[in-house]
C-alpha positions in Angstrom: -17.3 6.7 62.9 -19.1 5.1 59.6 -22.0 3.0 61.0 -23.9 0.7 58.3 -27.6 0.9 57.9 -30.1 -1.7 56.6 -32.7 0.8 55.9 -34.0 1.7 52.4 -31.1 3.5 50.9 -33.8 6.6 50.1 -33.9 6.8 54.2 -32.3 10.0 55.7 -29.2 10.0 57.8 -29.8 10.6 61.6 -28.9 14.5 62.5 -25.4 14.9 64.6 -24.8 15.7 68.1 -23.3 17.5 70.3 -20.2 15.8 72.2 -20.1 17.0 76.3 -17.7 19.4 75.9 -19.6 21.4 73.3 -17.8 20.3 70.2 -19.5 19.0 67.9 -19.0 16.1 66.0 -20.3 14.7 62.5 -21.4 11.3 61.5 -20.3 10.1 58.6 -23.8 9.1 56.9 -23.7 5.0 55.0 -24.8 5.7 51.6 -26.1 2.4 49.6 -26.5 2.5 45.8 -27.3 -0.1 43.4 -24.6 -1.1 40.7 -26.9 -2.3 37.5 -25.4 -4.0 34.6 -26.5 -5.8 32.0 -25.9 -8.8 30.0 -27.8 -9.6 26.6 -28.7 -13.0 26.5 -31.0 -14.6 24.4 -33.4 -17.7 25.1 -34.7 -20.3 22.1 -38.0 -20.1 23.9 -38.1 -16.4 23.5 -39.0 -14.7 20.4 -36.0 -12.2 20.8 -33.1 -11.0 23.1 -34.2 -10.5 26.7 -32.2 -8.4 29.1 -30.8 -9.9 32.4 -30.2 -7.6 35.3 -28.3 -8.0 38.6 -28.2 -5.6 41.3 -25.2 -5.3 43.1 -24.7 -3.5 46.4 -21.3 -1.0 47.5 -20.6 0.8 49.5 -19.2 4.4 49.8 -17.2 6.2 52.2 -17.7 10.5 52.8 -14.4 11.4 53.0 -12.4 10.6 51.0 -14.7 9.5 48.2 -13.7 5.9 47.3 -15.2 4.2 44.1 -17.8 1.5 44.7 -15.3 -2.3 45.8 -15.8 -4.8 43.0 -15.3 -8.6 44.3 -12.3 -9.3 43.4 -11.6 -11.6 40.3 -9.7 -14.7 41.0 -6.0 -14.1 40.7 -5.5 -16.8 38.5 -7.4 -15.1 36.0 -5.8 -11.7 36.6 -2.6 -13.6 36.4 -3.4 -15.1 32.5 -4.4 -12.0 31.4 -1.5 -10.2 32.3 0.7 -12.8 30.4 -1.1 -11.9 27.5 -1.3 -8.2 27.5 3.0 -8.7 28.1 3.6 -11.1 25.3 1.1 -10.2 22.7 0.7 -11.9 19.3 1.4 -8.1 17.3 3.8 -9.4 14.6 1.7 -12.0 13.3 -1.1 -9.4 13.1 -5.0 -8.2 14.2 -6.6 -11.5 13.6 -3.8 -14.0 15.7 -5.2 -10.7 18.5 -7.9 -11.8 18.7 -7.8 -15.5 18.1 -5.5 -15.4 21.3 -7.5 -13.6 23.4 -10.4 -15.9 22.7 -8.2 -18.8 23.5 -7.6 -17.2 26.8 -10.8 -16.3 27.7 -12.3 -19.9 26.8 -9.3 -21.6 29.0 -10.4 -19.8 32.0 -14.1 -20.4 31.1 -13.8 -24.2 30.2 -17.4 -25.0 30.2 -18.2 -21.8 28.0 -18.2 -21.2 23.8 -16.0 -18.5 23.2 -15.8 -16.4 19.9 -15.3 -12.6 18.6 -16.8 -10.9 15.7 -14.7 -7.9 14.1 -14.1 -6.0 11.3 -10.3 -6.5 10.1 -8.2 -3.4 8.6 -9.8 -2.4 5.6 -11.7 -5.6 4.8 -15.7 -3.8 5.7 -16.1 -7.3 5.6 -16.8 -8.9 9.3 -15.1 -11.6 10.1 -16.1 -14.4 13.3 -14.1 -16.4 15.7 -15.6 -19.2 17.5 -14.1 -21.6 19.8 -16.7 -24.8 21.8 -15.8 -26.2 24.4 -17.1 -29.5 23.8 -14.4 -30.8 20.9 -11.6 -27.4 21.4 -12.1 -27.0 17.6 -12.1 -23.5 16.0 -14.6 -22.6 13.9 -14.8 -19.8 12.1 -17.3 -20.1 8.9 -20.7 -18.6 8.9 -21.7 -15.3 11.0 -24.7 -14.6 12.7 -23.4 -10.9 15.0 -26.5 -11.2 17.2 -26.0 -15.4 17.9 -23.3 -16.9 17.4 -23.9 -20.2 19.5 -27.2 -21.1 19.0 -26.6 -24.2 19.9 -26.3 -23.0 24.2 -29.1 -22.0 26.1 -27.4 -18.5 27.2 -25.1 -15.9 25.1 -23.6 -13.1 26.6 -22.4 -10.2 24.0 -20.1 -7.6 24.9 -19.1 -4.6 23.1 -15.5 -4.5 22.3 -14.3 -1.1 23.1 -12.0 0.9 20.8 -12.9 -1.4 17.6 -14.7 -1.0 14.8 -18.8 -0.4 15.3 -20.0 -3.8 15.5 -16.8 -5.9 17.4 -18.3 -7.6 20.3 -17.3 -10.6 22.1 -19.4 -13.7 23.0 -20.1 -16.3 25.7 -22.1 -19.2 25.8 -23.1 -22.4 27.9 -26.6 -24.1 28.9 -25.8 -23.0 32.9 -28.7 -20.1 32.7 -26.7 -18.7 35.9 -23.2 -18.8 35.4 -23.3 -15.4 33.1 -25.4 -13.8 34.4 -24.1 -10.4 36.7 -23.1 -9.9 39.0 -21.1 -13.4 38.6 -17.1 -13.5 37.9 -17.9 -14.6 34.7 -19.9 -11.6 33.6 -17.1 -9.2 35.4 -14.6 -11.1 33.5 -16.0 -10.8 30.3 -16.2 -7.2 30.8 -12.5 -6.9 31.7 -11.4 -9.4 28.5 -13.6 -7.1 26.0 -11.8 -4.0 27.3 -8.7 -5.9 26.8 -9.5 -7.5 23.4 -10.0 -3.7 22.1 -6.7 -2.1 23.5 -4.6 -5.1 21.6 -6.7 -5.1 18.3 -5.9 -1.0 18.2 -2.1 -1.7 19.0 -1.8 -4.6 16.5 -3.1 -2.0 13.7 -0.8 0.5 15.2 1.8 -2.4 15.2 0.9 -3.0 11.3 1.0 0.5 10.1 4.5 1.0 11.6 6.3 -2.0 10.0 4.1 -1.2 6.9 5.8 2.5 7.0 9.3 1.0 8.1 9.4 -1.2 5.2 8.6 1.9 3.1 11.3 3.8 4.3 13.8 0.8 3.9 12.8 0.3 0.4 12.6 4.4 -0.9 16.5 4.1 0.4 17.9 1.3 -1.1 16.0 3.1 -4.0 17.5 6.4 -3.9 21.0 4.5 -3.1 20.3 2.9 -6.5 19.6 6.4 -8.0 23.1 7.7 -6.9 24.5 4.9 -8.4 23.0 5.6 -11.6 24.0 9.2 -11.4 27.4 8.6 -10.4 27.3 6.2 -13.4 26.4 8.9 -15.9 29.0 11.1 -14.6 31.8 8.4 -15.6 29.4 7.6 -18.7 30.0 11.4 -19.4 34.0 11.0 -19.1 34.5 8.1 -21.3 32.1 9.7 -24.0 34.4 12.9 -24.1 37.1 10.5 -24.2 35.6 8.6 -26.7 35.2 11.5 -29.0 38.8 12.7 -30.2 39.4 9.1 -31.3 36.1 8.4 -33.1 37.1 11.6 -34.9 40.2 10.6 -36.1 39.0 8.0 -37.4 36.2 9.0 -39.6 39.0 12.0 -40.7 41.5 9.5 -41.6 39.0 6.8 -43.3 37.3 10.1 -45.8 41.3 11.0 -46.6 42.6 7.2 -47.3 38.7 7.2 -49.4 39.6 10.1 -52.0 43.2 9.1 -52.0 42.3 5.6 -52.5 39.6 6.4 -55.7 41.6 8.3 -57.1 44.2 5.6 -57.7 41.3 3.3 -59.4 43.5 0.6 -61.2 45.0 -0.1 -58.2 42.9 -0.4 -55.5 40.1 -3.1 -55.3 36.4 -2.3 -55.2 36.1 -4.7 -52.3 39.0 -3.0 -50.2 36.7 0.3 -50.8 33.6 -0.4 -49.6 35.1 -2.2 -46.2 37.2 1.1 -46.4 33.5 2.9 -46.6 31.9 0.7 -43.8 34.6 1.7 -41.5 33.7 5.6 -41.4 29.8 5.1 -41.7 30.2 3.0 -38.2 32.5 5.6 -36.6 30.3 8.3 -38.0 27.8 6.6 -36.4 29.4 6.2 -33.2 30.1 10.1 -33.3 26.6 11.1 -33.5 25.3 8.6 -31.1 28.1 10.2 -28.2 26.8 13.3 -29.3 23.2 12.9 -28.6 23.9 11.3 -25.6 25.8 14.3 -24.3 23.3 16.7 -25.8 20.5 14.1 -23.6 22.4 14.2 -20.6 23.0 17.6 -21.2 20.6 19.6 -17.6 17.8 20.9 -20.2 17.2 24.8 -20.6 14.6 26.8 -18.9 13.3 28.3 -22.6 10.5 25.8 -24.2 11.5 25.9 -28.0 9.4 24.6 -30.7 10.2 21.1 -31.1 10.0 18.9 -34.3 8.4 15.5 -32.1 9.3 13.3 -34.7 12.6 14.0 -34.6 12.7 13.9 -30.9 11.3 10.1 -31.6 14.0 9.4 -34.0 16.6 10.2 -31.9 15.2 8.8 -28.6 14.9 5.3 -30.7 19.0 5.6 -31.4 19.8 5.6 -27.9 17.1 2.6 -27.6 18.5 1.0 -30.7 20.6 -2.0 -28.7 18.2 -2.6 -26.9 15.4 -3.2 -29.1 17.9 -5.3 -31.0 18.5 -7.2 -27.9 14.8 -8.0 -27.8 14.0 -8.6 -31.3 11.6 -6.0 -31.5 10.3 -4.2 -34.6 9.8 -0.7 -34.3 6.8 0.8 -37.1 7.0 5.0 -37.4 3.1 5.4 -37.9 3.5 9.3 -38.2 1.0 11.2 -39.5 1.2 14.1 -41.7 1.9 17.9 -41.2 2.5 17.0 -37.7 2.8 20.7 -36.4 5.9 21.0 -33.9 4.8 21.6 -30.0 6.3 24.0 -27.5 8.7 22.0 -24.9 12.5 21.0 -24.2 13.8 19.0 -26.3 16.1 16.4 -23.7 12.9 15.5 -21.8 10.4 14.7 -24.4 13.2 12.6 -25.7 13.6 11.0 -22.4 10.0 10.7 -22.0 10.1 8.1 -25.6 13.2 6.4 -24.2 11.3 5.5 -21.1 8.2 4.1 -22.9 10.3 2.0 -25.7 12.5 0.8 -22.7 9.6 -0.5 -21.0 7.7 -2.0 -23.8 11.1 -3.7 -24.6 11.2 -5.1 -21.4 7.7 -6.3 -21.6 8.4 -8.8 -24.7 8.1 -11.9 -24.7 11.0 -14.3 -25.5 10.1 -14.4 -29.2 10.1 -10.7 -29.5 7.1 -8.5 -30.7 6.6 -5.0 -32.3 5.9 -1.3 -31.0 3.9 1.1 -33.1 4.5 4.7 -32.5 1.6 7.1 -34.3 1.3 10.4 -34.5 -1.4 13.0 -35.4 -3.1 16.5 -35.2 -6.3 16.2 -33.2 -8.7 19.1 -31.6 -8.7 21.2 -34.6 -4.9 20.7 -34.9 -4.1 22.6 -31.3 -2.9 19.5 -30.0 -0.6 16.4 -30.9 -1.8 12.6 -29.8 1.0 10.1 -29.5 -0.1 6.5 -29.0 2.9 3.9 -28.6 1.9 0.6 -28.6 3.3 -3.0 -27.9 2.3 -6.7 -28.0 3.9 -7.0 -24.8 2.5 -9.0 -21.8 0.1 -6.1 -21.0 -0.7 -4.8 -17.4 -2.6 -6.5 -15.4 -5.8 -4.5 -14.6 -5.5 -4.1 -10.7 -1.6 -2.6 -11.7 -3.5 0.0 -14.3 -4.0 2.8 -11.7 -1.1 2.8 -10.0 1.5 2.5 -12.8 2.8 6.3 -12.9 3.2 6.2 -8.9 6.6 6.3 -8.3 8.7 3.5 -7.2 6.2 1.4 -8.2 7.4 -1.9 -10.3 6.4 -4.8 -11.4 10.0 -6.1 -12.5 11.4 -8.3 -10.5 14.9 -9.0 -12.5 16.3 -5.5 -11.2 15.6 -3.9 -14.6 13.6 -1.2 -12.8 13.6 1.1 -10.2 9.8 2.3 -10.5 10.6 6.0 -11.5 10.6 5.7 -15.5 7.0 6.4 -16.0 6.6 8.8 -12.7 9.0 10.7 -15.1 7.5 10.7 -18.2 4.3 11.5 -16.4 5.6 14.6 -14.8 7.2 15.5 -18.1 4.1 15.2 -20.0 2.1 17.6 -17.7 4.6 19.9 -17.0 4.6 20.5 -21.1 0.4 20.8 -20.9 -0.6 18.0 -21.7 -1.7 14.2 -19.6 -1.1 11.0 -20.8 -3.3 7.3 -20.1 -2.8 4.1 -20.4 -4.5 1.0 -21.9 -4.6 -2.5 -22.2 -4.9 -4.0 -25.4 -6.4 -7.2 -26.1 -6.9 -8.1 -29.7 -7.4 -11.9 -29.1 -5.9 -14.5 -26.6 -2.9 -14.1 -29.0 -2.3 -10.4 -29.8 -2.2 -8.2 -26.3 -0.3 -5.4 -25.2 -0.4 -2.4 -23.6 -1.3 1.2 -24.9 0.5 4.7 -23.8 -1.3 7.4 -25.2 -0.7 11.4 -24.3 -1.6 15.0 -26.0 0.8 17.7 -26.2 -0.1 21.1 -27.0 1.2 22.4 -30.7 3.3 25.5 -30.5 1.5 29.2 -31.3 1.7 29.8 -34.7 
């Protein structure tokens, strides 16, 4: 049987003895220890932060071992903190977290100033939450981490565990006492911070979840988008073959009724000619554009062939040609000479011009603009530089670095699905050679933006 001694707790137990009967029995010795915590708590008649500590005696059993008893909180408190560890703030993020567990902690210490100090998400930046007792107001300009009442004669700071290095919550009031440990108070703050820093970790966890959920939502409506597209080049395909047999009728029949009808001079007029002309230059036209499309559409060969790039431009401006029409846009060939061909496929260097005209078309302005495409031998003419420029709206400088991630967009009229210049950067380097981009600012007038990429020449 446990008997409970007042002596100093260094004291030795009293040896066992013997029962009658010769057994022997053991006394279970009373063991007292000290429980020590400490509050910081600083004083405006000290110069700095004193310490306050509070001894608190337990007391332990032999066998079983049983942690030291705490006195019980009140279970009212218990009660209000259970209510908001069940319906936590999450959704509306780490800061409403922590604003409501300050709330809670200043309604259950009514006479006490209340705040937090934390560093939110990846803002370095530390942020404070105060709330006084005195007028219920929040108030959360200016920081001061080591005081953040100086107006009340005590502050208690705890560290918030599992935050950031520096989150720690705070207590004030003029009542020297009611902090200090081994009060309710002080236990209570304990139990709030340990609180405080389980929520503010499942709020980021909270975060990063939607923030990956609305990832994945938007890469599939995306790549439903993409087998749209494809699905619409496959029917695009059809009706071109289609298209074909009667577009060549048509320029065969219009070059027979042309002989037959010059040769019959005096009866033919010149005006009935030359609209007898117009008709097979447009279905000519029509003929080569199908067949360039197929050609572009065409799955590209394994074998890199020299390719003549300004001839890939031309052709990658007739598939653009409606649309640069469409947006009033004047195109200037800048080429310069003995432009020495380079070593790729043919179908994606095209694409990768389509893709940059495309885009600077649909960064015009209502008025229209122009795009300047030069060309010239650089590096001791190993290598080909391409600049195409625009005096579009430009990019705006925090969009600069992420512009060739994929999926990334800044249309928001659906003209876009963020892949064109992922593409044309893959394309680039997987011919040898990298590609940049630049803002252009001539004057508040004249801006743009400025693709520029180097392509290896061919060996000689």
């Amino acid at each position: 049987m446990a008997r409970k001694k007042s002596a100093d707790p260094t004291s030795m137990p009293p040896p066992s003895s013997a029962s009658p009967s010769g057994g022997r029995e053991r006394e279970s010795a009373v063991h007292l220890a000290e429980e020590t915590t400490s509050v910081r708590a600083t004083d405006p008649g000290l110069s700095g932060a004193a310490s306050i500590r509070a001894t608190e005696p337990s007391l332990g059993a032999v066998t079983p071992s049983v942690p030291p008893v705490e006195a019980a909180l009140p279970a009212a408190w218990l009660e209000r903190l259970l209510e908001l560890a069940i319906d936590p703030p999450f959704a509306q993020g780490e800061e409403a977290v922590v604003r409501a567990v300050v709330d809670v902690a200043a309604e259950l210490l009514p006479t006490c100033a209340v705040g937090a100090c934390f560093v939110r998400g990846q803002d370095l930046r530390q942020r404070v939450i105060r709330k006084h007792p005195r007028d219920g107001a929040w108030r959360d300009q200016g920081i001061d981490p080591t005081r953040l009442f100086p107006g009340y004669l005590r502050e208690a700071i705890v560290a918030v565990p599992g935050a950031a290095l520096g989150s720690t919550l705070h207590a004030a009031c003029d009542d020297a006492s009611l902090l200090a440990p081994p009060g309710a108070p002080a236990r209570l703050l304990d139990r709030v911070a340990r609180l405080l820093g389980s929520m503010m970790a499942q709020a980021r966890a909270h975060e990063t979840m939607h923030g990956k959920r609305r990832e994945i939502d938007t890469l599939t409506a995306q790549m439903v988008q993409a087998e749209k597209l494809a699905s619409l080049g496959q029917i695009a395909a059809g009706m071109v073959h289609e298209l074909n047999n009667p577009l060549t009728s048509i320029v065969a029949y219009a070059d027979f009724l042309m002989k037959r009808w010059a040769a019959k001079r005096d009866a033919v007029e010149g005006d009935e000619l030359e609209r007898l002309r117009r008709i097979g230059e447009s279905a000519h036209r029509l003929l080569r554009f199908t067949r360039d499309l197929v050609s572009y559409a065409r799955p590209s060969g394994e074998t890199p062939i020299p390719v003549v790039l300004h001839g890939v431009i031309d052709q990658a401006l007739v598939f653009c040609e409606h649309l640069v029409s469409e947006s009033r846009v004047r195109i200037e060939r800048r080429f310069g000479d003995g432009i020495l061909p380079v070593r790729g496929l043919p179908e994606q260097l095209t694409q990768v011009f389509v893709n940059l005209v495309t885009n600077a078309c649909h960064a015009m302005p209502s008025g229209g603009g122009g795009i300047a495409i030069y060309t010239e031998l650089v590096d001791a003419e190993r290598t080909v530089r391409i600049r195409v420029e625009d005096t579009g709206h430009g990019i705006a400088a925090h969009h600069v670095p992420r512009v060739f991630d994929p999926f990334f967009t800044t249309k928001s009229d659906g003209r876009g699905n963020g892949l064109g210049l992922s593409i044309v950067k893959s394309i680039v380097e997987g011919h040898g050679g990298r590609i940049w981009v630049e803002n252009v600012v001539e004057s508040e007038s004249t801006r743009g933006a400025r693709f520029v990429f180097v392509l290896p020449v061919a060996s000689r």
